[in-house]
C-alpha atoms as one frame of an Amber mdcrd trajectory, in Angstrom:
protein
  90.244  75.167 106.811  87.776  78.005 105.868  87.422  78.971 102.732  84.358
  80.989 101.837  81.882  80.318  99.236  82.121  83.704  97.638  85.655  83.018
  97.147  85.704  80.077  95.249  83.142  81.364  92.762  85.386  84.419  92.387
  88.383  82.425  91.608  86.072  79.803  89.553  84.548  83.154  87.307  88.401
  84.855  87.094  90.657  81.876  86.243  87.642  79.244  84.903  89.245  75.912
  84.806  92.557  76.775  86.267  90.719  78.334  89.259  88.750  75.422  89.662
  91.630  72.827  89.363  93.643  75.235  91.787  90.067  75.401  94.700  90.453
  71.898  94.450  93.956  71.627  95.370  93.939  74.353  98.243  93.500  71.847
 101.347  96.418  70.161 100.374  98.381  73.439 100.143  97.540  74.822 103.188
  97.946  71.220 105.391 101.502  71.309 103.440 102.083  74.909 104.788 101.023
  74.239 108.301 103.320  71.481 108.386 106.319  73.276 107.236 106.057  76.291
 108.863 104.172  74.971 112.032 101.033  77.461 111.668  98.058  76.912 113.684
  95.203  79.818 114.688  94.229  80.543 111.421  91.923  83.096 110.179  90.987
  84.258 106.753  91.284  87.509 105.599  87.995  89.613 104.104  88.112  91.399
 101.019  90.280  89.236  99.492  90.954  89.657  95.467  92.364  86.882  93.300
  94.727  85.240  96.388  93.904  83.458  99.557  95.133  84.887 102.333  95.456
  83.962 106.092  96.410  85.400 109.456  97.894  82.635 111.401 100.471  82.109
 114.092 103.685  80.471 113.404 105.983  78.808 116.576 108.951  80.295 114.744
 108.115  83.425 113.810 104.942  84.756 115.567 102.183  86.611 113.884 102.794
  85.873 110.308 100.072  86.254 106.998 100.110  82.795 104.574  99.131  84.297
 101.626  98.670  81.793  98.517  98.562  82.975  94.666  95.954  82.570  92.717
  96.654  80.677  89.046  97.586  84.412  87.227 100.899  85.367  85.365 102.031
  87.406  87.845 102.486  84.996  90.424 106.205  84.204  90.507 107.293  87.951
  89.825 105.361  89.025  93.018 107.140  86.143  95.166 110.692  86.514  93.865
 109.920  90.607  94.531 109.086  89.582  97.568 112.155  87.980  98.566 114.175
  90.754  97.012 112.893  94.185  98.770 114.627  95.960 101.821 113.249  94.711
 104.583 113.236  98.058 106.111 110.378  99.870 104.089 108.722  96.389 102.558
 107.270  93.291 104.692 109.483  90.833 105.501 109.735  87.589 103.492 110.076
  84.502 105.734 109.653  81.416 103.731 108.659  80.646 100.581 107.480  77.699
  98.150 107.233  78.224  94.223 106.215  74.770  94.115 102.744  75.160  95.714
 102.309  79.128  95.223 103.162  79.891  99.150 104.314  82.849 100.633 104.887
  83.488 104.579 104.814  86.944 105.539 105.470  89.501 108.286 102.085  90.664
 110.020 102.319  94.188 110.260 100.922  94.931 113.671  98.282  97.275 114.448
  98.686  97.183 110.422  96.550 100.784 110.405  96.851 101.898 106.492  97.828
 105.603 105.155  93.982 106.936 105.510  93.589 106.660 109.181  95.612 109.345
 108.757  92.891 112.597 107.868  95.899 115.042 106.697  96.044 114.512 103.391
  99.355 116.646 103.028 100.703 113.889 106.048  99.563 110.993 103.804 101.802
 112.266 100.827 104.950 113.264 103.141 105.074 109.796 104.393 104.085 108.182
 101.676 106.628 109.794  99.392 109.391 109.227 101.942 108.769 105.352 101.766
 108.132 105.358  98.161 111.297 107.202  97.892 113.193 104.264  99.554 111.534
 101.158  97.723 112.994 100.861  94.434 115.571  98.199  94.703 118.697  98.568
  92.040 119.614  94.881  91.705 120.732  92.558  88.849 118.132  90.460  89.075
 115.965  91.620  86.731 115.186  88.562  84.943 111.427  87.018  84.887 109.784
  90.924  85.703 108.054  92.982  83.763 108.801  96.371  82.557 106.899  99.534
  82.754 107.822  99.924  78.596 105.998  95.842  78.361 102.788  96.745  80.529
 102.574  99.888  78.505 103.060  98.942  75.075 100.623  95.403  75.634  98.073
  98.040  76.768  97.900 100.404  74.195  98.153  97.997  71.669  95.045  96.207
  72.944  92.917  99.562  73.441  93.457 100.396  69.768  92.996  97.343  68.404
  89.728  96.309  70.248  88.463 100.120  70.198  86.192  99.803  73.537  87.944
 103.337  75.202  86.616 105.762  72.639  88.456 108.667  70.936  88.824 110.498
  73.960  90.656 107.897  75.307  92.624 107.314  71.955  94.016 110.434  72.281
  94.872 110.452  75.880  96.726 106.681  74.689  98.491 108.672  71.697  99.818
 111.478  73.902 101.272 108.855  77.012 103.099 107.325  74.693 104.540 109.839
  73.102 105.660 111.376  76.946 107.153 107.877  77.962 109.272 107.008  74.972
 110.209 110.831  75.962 110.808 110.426  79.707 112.448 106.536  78.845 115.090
 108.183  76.515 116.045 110.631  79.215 116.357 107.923  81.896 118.653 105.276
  81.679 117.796 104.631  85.418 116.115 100.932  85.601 114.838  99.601  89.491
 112.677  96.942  90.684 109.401  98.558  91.855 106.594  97.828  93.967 104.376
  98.370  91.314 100.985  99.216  93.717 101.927 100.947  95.937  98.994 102.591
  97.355  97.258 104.387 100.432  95.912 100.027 101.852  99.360  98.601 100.478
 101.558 101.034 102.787 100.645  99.691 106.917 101.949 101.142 109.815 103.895
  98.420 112.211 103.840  98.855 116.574 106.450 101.239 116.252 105.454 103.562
 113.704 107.126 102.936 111.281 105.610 102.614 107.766 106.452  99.634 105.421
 104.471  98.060 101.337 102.976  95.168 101.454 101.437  92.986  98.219 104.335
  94.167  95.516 103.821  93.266  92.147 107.286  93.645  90.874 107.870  95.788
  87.504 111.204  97.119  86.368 110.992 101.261  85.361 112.433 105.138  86.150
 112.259 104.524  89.829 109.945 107.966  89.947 107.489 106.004  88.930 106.983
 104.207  91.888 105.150 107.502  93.169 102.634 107.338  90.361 100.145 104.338
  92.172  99.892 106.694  94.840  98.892 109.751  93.227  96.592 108.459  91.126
  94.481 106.310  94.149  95.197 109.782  96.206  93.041 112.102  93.509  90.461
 109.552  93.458  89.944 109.537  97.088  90.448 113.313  97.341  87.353 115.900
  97.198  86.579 117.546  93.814  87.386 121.028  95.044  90.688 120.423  96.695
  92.213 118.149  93.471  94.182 120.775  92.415  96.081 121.998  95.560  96.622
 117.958  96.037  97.899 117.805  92.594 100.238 120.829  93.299 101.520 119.504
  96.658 102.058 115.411  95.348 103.917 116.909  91.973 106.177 119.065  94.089
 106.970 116.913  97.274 107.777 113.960  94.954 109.859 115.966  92.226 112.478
 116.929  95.357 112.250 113.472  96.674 113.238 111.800  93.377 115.147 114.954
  92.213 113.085 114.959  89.278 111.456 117.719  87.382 107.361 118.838  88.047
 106.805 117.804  84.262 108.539 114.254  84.742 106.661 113.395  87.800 103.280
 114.709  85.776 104.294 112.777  83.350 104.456 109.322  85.088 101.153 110.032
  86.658  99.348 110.565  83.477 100.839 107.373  81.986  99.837 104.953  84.803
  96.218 106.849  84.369  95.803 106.154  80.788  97.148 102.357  81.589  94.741
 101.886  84.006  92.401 102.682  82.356  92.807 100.745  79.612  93.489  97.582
  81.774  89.709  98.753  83.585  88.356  98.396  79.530  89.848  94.973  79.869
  87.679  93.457  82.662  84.652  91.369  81.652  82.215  93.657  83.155  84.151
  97.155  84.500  82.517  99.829  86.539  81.119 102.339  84.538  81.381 104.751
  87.525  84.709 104.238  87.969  85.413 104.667  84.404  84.060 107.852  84.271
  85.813 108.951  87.392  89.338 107.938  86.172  89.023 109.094  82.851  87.989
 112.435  84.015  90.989 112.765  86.466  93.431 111.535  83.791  91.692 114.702
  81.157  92.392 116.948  84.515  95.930 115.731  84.947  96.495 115.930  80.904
  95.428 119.579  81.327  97.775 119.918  84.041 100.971 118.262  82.291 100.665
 120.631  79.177 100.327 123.880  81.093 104.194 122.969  82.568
């Protein structure tokens, strides 16, 4: 079974031993899979991150993706998501194995993401109607993270280790002082996607639109429209950010019946987050750095004027 060169090193570099331990082990968890789930016709996917993941055929269930977890905390909570979501707006969850890290999936079929689409008011209408329908209200909360947890790890990390710089110190300051604001006026709690951007959301043969790849995090279910936004100004052209801004605030705010400042609010949260989680890789992209920070000052500038 294929697995690429580049991959290994990547997995060897991210996880050290455990990612070497876990290479090592991956034959056996695939011929394992192909046994119980009768795959064959395998291919690997490209551009593959910290999981190995296959396209393969299954006699049960047709086109399916094996996708198997890398050794990272997040493992299990994006598996038992998995299971969870409506099957409606997320992929369908066919089998899986805790045991060896194995998940079989629905293949979304053509599987086009949200920017074939060149309309970038179309991306947001359909994007916020399926973000819209993905938070889950369910009792089984236990074993996820919350929003308040990612947050609070964060922050505590970029002020302690003082790699962001003041600027970013005071963006830090200010999100937390607008989520302990919007938390206290929301006693709402769902199970979110977590990522759900413009390559996670895949259109199936019939149109329809449906998340793929949760994480699984437990906040205000408005949230769930923050990935989006933020991953839709960073793909958007300088000039047209604001009118973006101005049509993403509004369309979500009436499809989560929350206020313009609420919906700012979450967006300029999961900004400063990001970023600081961006601070926290070995060797981030100083680009990219700039580019976020600079859209998080131009969406801080835009929260305070509401």
């Amino acid at each position: 079974m294929l697995i690429t060169e580049e991959f290994k090193t990547k997995s060897i570099r991210r996880f050290d031993e455990n990612g070497e331990e876990w290479i090592l082990q991956l034959p056996k968890i695939i011929d394992i899979c192909k046994g119980k789930w009768q795959l064959y016709d395998f291919k690997i996917v490209e551009d593959l991150s910290i999981n190995l993941i296959y396209f393969a055929k299954s006699k049960k269930y047709g086109d399916v993706v094996l996708k198997l977890e890398g050794p990272h905390p997040e493992k299990y909570t994006e598996m038992k998501a998995l299971s969870l979501f409506n099957e409606e707006c997320v992929c369908k969850c066919y089998a899986l194995d805790m045991d060896i890290g194995a998940l079989l999936l629905e293949r979304i079929v053509p599987g086009k993401c949200l920017t074939s689409l060149k309309n970038h008011r179309e991306q947001i209408t359909i994007a916020a109607e399926l973000i819209a329908k993905v938070p889950l209200f369910t009792d089984a909360k236990d074993g996820f993270p919350t929003y308040s947890q990612w947050i609070n790890r964060a922050f505590k990390k970029a002020r302690t280790e003082n790699k962001v710089g003041s600027k970013m110190i005071h963006f830090i300051d200010e999100a937390e002082k607008f989520f302990k604001e919007v938390e206290s006026n929301d006693s709402q709690v769902a199970l979110l996607h977590g990522d759900l951007h413009h390559w996670n959301i895949l259109q199936d043969e019939n149109g329809n639109w449906k998340a793929i790849d949760p994480h699984g995090v437990l906040g205000p279910p408005y949230f769930e429209s923050a990935r989006f936004m933020t991953n839709h100004l960073d793909i958007s052209e300088e000039e047209n950010k604001k009118e973006i801004l101005d049509d993403m605030i509004n369309i979500f705010s009436t499809k989560f019946n929350e206020t313009k400042k609420t919906i700012t609010i979450a967006l300029f949260v999961l900004y400063a987050l990001s970023i600081c989680w961006t601070f926290e890789e070995a060797a981030p992209d100083e680009l990219l750095l700039k580019k976020d920070i600079e859209n998080c000052e131009f969406v801080y500038n835009y929260l305070i004027k509401l």
